[in-house]
Residue frames as qw, qx, qy, qz and C-alpha x, y, z in Angstrom:
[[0.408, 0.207, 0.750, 0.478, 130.18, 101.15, 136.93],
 [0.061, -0.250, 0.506, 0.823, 129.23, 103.54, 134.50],
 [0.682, 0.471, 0.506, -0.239, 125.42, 103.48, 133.31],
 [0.265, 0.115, 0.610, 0.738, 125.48, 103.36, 129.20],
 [0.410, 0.435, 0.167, -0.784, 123.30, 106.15, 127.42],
 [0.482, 0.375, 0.791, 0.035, 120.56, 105.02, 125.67],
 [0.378, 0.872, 0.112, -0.289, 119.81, 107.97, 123.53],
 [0.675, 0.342, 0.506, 0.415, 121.33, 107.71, 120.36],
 [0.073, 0.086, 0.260, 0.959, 120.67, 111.11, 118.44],
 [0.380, 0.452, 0.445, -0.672, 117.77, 113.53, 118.71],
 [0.403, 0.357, 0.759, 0.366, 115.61, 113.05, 115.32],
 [0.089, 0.492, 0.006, -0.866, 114.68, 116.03, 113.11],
 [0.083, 0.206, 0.744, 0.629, 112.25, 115.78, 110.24],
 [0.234, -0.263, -0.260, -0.899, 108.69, 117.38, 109.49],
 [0.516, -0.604, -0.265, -0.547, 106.65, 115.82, 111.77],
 [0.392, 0.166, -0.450, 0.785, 109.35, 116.25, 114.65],
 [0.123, 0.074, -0.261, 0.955, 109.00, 119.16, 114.29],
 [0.484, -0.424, -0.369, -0.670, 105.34, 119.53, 114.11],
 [0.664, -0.548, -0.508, 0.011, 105.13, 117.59, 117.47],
 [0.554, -0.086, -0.318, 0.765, 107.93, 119.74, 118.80],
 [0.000, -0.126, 0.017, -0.992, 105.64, 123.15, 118.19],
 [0.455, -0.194, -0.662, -0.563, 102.40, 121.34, 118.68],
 [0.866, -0.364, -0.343, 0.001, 102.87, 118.83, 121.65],
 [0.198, -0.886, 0.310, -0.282, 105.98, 120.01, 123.31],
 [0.919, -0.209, 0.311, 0.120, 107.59, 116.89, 122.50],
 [0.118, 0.724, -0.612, -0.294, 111.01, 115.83, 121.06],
 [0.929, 0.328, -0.025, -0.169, 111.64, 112.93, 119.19],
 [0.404, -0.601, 0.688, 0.050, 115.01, 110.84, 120.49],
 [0.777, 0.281, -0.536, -0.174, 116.70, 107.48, 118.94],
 [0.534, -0.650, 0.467, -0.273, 117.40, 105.20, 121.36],
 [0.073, 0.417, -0.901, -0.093, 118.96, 102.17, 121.94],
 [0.562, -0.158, -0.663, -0.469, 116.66, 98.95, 121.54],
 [0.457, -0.044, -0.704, 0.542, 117.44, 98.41, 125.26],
 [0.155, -0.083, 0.335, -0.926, 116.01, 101.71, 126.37],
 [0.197, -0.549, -0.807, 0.092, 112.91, 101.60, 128.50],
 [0.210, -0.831, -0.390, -0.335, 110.66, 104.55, 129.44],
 [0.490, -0.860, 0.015, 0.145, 111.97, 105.23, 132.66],
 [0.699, -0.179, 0.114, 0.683, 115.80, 105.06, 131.22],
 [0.434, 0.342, 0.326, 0.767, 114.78, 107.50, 128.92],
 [0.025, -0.878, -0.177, -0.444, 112.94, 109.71, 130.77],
 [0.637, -0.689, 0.044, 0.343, 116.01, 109.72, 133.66],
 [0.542, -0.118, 0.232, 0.799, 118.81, 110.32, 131.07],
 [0.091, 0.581, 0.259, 0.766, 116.89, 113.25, 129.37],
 [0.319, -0.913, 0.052, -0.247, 116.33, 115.11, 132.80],
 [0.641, -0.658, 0.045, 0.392, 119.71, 114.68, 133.74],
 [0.687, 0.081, 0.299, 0.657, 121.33, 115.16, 130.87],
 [0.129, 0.412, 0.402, 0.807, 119.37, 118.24, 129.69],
 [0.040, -0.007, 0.249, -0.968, 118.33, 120.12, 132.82],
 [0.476, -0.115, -0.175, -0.854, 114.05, 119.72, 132.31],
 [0.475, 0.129, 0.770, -0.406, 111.40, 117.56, 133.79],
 [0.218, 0.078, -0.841, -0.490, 109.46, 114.89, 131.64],
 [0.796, -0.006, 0.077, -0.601, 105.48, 114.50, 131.44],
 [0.922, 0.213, 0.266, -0.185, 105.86, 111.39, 129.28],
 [0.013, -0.461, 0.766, 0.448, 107.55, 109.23, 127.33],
 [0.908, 0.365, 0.050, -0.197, 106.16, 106.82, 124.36],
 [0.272, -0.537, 0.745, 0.288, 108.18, 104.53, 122.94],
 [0.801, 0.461, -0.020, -0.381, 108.28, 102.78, 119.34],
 [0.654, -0.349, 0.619, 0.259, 109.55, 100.10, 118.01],
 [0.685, 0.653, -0.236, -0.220, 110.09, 100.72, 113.57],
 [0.913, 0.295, 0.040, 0.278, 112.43, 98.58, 111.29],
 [0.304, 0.854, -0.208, 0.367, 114.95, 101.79, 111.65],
 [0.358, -0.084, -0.697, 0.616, 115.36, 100.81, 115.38],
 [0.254, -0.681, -0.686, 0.032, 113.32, 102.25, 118.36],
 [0.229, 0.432, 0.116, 0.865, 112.09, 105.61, 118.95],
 [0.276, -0.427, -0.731, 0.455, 111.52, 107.55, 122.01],
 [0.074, -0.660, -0.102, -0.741, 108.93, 110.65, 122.03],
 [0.299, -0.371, -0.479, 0.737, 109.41, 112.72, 125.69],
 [0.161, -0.793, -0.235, -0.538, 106.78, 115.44, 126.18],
 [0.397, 0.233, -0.304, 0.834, 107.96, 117.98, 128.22],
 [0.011, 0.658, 0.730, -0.184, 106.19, 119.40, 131.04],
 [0.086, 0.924, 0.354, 0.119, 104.42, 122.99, 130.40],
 [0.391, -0.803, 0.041, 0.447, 107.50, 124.79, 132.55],
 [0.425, -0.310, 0.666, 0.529, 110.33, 123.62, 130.06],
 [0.656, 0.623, 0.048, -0.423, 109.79, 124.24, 125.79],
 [0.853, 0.116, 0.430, 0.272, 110.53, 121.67, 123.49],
 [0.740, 0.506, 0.121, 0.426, 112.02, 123.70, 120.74],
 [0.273, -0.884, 0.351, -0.142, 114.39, 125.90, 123.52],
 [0.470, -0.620, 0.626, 0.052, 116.12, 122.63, 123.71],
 [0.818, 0.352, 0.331, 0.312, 115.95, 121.33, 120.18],
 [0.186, 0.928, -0.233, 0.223, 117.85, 125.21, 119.51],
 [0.494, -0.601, 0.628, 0.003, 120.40, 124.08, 122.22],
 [0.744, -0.064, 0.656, 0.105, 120.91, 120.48, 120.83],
 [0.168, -0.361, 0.625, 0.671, 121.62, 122.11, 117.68],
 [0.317, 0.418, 0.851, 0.032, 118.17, 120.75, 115.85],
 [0.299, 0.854, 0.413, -0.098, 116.85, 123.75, 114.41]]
């Protein structure tokens, strides 16, 4: 069986990006389902890098994962890939 992805779409607005050049983080929707550890297994498999951390919010918009990246891997090398910049 088939896991389902929990990431949604990668989120782009001003203070994204500011954490993306700041904190070496990216800024994911997920599904309301997703947990920490789903999200930090589908974003190193899907996208090739290793995850410090992951936070996770819950807003009225739906829930929002931030993944800091470790030191090796740069957050806005793979917001360029994912089309984000």
């Amino acid at each position: 069986m088939a896991e389902e992805s929990v990431i949604m779409s990668p989120v782009s607005s001003e203070s994204s990006i500011a954490l993306r050049e700041q904190a070496n983080t990216l800024e994911f929707l997920v599904s309301r389902k997703a947990t920490k550890g789903k999200v930090k297994r589908e974003v190193e498999k899907r996208f090739n890098v290793k995850v410090e951390k992951v936070n996770v919010q819950n807003t009225l918009r739906g829930k929002r994962a931030f993944v800091k990246l470790t030191s090796e891997y740069k957050a806005s090398e793979l917001a360029t890939t994912l089309g984000m910049l």
